[in-house]
Wavefront OBJ file of the C-alpha trace (Angstrom):
o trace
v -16.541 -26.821 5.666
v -18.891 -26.185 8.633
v -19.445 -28.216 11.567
v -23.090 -28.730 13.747
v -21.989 -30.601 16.675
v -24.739 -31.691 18.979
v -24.151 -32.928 22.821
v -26.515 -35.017 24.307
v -26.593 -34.722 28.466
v -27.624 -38.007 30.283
v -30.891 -39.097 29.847
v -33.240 -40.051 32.460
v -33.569 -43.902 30.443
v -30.543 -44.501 28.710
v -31.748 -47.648 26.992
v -34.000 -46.254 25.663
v -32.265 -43.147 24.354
v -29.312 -45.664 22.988
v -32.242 -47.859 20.931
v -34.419 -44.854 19.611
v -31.420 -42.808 18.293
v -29.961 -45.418 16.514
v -32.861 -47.307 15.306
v -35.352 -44.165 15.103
v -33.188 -41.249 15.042
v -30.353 -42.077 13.052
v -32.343 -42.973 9.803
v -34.119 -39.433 9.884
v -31.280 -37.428 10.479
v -29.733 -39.285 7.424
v -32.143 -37.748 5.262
v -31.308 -34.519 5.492
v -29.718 -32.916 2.448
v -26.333 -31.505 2.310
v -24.781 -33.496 4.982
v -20.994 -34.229 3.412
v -20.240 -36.471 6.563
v -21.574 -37.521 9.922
v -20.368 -39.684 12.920
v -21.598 -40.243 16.693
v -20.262 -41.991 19.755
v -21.769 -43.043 23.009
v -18.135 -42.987 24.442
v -17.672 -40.252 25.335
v -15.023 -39.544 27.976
v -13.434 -36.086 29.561
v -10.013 -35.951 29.158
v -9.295 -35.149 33.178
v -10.856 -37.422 35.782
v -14.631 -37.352 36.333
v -17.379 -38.569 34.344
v -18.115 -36.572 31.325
v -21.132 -34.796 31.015
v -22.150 -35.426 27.814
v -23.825 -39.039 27.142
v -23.822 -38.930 23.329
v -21.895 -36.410 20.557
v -22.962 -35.970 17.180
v -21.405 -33.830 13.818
v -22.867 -33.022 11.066
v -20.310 -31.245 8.337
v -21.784 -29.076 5.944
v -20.612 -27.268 2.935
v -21.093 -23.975 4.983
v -23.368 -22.463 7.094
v -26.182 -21.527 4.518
v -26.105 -25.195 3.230
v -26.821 -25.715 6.962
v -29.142 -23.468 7.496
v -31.095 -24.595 4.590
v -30.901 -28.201 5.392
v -32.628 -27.617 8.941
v -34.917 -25.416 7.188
v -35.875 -28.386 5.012
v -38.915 -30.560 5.943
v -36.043 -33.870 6.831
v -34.113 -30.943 9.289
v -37.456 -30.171 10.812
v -38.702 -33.528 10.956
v -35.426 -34.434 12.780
v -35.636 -31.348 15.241
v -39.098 -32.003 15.998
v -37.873 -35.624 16.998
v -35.489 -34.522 19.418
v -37.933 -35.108 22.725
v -38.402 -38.217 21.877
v -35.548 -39.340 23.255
v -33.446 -36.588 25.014
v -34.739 -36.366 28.600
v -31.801 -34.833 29.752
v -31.589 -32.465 27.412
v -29.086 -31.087 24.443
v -26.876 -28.264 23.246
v -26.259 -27.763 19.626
v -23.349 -25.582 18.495
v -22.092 -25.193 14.817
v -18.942 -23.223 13.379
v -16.807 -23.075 10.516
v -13.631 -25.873 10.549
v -10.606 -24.526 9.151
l 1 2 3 4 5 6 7 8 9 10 11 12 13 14 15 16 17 18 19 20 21 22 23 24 25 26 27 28 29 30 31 32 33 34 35 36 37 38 39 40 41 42 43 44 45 46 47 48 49 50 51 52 53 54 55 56 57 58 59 60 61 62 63 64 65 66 67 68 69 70 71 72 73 74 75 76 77 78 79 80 81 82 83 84 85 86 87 88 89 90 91 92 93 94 95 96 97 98 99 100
């Protein structure tokens, strides 16, 4: 399995980033193919005191990393990518690695 985990920093409007990623978002990242499971959270917490830095988490798993690789190659993983600013004013970090 392989893993593309995406975290989201806080966003200059986060209404707005809450109501376009689930309502615009959401559907097109569910089109892309290969995706074997995917969850997010808007609670996201550190687990020391302070405020976490990260305002939304998302995973994608993957049959492996050429399945991913492919899928983000694929009109759907562009279309998503390309959506990205739409939203995420504060900007994001996307790392992906293979789960054992």
């Amino acid at each position: 399995m392989y893993r593309l985990l995406v975290l989201y920093n806080e966003p200059k409007d986060p209404a707005h980033f809450r109501k376009y990623y689930v309502e615009t978002h959401l559907p097109l990242a569910s089109k892309i193919p290969g995706v074997k499971k995917a969850s997010y959270s808007f609670d996201v917490k550190p687990m020391g005191p302070g405020k976490s830095p990260y305002f939304c988490v998302f995973e994608a798993d993957f049959e492996s990393e050429a399945a991913m690789m492919s899928a983000f190659g694929s009109k759907e993983g562009q279309a998503v990518a390309g959506d990205v600013p739409n939203y995420a004013s504060g900007g994001v970090t996307m790392v992906h690695f293979p789960v054992g």
